[in-house]
VMD Tcl script that builds the backbone (N, CA, C; Angstrom):
set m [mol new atoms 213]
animate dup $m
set s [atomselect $m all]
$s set {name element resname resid chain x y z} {
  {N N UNK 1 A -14.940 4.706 -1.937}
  {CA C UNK 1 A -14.593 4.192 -0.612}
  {C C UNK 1 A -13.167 4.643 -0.271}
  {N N UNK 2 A -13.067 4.823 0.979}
  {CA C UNK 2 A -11.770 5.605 1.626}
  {C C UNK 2 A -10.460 4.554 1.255}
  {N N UNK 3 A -11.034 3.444 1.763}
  {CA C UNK 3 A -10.405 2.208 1.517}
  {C C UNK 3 A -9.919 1.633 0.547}
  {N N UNK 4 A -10.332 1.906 -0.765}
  {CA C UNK 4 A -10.030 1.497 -1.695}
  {C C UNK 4 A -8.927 3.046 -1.908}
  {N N UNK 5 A -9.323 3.782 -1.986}
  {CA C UNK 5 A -8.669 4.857 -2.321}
  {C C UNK 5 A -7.133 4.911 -2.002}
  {N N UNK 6 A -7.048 4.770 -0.438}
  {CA C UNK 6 A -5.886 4.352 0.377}
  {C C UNK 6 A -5.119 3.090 -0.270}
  {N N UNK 7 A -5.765 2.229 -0.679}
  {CA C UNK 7 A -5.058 1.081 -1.565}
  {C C UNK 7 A -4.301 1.322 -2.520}
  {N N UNK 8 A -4.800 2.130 -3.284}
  {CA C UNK 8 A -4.330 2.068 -4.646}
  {C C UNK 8 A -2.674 3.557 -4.337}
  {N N UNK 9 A -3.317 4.285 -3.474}
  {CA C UNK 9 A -2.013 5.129 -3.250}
  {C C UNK 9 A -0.913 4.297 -2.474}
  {N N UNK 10 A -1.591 3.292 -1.976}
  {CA C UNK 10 A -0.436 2.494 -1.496}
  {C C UNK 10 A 0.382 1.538 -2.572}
  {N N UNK 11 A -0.911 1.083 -3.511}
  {CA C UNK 11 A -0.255 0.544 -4.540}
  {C C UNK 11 A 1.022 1.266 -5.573}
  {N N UNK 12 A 0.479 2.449 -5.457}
  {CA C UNK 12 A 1.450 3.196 -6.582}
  {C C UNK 12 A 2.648 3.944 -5.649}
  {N N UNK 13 A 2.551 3.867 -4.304}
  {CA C UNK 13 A 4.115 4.025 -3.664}
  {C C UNK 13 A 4.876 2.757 -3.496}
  {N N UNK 14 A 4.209 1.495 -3.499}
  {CA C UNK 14 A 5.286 0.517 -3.885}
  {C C UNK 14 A 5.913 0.526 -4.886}
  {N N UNK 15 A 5.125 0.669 -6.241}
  {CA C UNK 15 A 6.018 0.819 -7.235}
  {C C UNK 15 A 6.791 1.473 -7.533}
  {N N UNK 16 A 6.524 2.742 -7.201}
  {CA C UNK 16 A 7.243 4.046 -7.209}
  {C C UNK 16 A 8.882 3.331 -6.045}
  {N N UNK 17 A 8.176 2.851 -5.123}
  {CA C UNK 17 A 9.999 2.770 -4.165}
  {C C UNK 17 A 10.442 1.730 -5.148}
  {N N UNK 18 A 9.774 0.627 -5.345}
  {CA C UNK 18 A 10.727 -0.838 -6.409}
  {C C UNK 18 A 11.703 0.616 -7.384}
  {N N UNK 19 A 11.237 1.120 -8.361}
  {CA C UNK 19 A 11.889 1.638 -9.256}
  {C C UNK 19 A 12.548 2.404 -8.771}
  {N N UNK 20 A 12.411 3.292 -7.667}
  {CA C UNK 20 A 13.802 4.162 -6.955}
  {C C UNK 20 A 14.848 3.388 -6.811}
  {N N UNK 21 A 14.335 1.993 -5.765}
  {CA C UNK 21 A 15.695 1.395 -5.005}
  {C C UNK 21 A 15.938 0.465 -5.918}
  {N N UNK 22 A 15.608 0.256 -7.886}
  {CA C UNK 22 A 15.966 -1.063 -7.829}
  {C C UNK 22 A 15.558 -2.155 -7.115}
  {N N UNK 23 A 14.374 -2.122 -6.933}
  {CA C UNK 23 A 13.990 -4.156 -6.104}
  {C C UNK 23 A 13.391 -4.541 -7.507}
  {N N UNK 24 A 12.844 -6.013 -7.135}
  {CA C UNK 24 A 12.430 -6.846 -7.594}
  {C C UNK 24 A 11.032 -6.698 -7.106}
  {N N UNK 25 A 10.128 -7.443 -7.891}
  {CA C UNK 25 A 8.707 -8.005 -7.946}
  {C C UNK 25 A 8.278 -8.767 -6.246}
  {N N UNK 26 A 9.664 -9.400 -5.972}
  {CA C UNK 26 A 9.830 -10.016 -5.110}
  {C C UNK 26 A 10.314 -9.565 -3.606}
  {N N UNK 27 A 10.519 -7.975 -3.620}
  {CA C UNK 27 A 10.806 -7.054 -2.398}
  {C C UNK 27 A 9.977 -6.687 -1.557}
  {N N UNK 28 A 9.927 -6.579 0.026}
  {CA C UNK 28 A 8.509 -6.512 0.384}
  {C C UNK 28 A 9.455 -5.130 0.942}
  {N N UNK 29 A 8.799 -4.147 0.695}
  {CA C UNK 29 A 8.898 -2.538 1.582}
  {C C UNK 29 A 7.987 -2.338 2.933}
  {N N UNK 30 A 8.915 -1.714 3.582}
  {CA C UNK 30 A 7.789 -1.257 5.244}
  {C C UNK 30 A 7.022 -0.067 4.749}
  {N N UNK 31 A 6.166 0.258 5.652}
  {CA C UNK 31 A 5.430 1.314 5.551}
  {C C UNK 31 A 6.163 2.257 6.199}
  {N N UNK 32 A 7.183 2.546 6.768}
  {CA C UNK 32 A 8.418 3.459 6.668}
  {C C UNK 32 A 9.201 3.942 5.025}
  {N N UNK 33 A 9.214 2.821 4.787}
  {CA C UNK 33 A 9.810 2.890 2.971}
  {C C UNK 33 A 9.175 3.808 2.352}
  {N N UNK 34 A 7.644 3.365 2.402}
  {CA C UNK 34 A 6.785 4.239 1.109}
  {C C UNK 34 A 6.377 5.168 1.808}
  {N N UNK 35 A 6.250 5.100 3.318}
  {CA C UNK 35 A 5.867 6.861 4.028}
  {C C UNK 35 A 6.124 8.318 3.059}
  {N N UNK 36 A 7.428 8.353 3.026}
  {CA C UNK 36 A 7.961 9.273 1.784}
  {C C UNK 36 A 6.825 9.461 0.985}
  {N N UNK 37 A 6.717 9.003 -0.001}
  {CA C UNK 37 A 5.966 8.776 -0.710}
  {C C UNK 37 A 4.434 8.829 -0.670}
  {N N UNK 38 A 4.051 8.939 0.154}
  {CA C UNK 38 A 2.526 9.442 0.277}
  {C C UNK 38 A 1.992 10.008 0.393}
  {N N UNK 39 A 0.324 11.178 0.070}
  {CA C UNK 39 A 0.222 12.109 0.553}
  {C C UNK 39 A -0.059 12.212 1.930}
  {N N UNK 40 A 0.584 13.385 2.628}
  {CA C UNK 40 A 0.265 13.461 4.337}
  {C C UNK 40 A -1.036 13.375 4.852}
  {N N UNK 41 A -2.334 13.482 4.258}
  {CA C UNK 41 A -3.623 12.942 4.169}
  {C C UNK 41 A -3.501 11.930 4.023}
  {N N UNK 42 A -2.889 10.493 3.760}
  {CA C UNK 42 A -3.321 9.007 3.585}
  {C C UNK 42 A -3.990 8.417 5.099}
  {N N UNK 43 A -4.810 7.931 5.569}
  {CA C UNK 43 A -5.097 7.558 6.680}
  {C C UNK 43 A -3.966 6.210 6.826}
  {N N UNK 44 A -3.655 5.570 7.928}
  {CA C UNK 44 A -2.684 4.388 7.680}
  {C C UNK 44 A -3.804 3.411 8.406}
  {N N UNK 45 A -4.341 3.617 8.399}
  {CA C UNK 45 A -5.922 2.388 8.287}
  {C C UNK 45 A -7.020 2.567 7.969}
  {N N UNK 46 A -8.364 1.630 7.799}
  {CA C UNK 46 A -9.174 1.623 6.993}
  {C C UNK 46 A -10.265 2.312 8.012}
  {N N UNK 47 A -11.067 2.706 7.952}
  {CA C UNK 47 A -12.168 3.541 8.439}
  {C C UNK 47 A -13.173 2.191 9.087}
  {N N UNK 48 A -13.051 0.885 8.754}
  {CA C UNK 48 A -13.836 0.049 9.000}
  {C C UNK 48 A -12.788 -0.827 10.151}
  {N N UNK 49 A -11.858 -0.113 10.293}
  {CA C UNK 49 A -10.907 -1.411 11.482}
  {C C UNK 49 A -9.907 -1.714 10.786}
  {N N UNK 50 A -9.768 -1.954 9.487}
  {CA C UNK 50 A -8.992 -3.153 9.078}
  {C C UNK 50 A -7.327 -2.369 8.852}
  {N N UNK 51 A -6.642 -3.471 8.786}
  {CA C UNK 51 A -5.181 -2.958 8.619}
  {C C UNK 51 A -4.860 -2.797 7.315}
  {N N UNK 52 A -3.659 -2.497 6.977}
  {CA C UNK 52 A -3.208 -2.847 5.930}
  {C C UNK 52 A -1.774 -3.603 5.797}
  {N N UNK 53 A -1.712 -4.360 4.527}
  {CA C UNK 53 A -0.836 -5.130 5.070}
  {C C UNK 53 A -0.170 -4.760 3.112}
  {N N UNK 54 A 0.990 -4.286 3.213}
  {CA C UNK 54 A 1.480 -4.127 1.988}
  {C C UNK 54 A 2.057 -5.406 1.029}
  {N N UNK 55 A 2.651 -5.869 1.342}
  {CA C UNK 55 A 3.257 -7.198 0.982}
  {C C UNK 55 A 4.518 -7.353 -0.395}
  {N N UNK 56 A 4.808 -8.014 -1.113}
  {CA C UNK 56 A 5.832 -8.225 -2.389}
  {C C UNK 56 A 5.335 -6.957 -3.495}
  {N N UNK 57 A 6.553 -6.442 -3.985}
  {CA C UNK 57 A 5.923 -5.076 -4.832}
  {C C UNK 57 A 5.238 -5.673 -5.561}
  {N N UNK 58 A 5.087 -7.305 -6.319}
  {CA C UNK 58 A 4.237 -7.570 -7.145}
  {C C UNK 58 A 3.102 -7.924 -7.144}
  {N N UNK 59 A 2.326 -7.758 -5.614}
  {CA C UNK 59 A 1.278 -7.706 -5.203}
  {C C UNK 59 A 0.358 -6.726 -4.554}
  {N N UNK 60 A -0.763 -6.704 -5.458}
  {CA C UNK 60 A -1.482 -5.461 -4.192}
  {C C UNK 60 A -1.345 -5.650 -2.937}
  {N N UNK 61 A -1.383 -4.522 -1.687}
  {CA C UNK 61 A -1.526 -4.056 -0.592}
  {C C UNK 61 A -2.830 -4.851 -0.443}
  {N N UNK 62 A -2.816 -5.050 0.866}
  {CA C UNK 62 A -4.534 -5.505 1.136}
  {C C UNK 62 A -4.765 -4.849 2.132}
  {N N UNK 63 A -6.215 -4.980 2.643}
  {CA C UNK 63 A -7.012 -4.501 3.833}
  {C C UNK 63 A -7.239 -6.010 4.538}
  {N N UNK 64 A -7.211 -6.085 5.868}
  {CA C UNK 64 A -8.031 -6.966 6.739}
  {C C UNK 64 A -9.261 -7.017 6.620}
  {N N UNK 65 A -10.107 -5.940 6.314}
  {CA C UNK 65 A -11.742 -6.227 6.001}
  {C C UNK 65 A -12.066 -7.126 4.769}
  {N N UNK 66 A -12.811 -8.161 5.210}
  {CA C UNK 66 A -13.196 -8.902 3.699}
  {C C UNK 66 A -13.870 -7.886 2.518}
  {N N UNK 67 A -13.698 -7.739 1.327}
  {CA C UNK 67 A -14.177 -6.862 0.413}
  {C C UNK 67 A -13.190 -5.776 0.092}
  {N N UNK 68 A -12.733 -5.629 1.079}
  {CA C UNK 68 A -12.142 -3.959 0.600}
  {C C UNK 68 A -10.246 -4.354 0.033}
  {N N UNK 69 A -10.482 -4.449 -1.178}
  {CA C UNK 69 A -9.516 -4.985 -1.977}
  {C C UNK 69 A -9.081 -4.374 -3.307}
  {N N UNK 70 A -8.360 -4.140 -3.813}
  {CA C UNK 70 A -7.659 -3.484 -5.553}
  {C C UNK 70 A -8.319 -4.924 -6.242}
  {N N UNK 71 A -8.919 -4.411 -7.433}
  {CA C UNK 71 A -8.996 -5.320 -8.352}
  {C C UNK 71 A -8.151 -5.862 -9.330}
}
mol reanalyze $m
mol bondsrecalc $m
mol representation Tube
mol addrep $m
């Protein structure tokens, strides 16, 4: 799924910025922050509608669609 796919590259540019800039578990980055960081193919939404919503580096990124989630 596109969606999941997009997750997890989102997941691994949060971490990737925490350890550049020094944050905490507890830092929430924009999607300006990790832009850098992504490949220029990432779609910046889900193929089904849903958004994404990145949140604290110590949490997965989510989708607005129910289901489409990092395990």
């Amino acid at each position: 799924m596109d969606c999941i796919a997009n997750l997890k590259q989102l997941d691994t540019a949060k971490e990737q910025w925490a350890i550049e800039n020094h944050k905490s578990t507890n830092d929430i980055p924009t999607m300006a922050d990790v832009a850098p960081l992504l490949p220029k193919r990432l779609s910046w939404s889900c193929r089904s509608g849903g958004v994404y919503t990145l949140g604290r580096v110590g949490e997965k990124p989510k989708c607005s669609v129910k289901g489409h989630e990092l395990p």
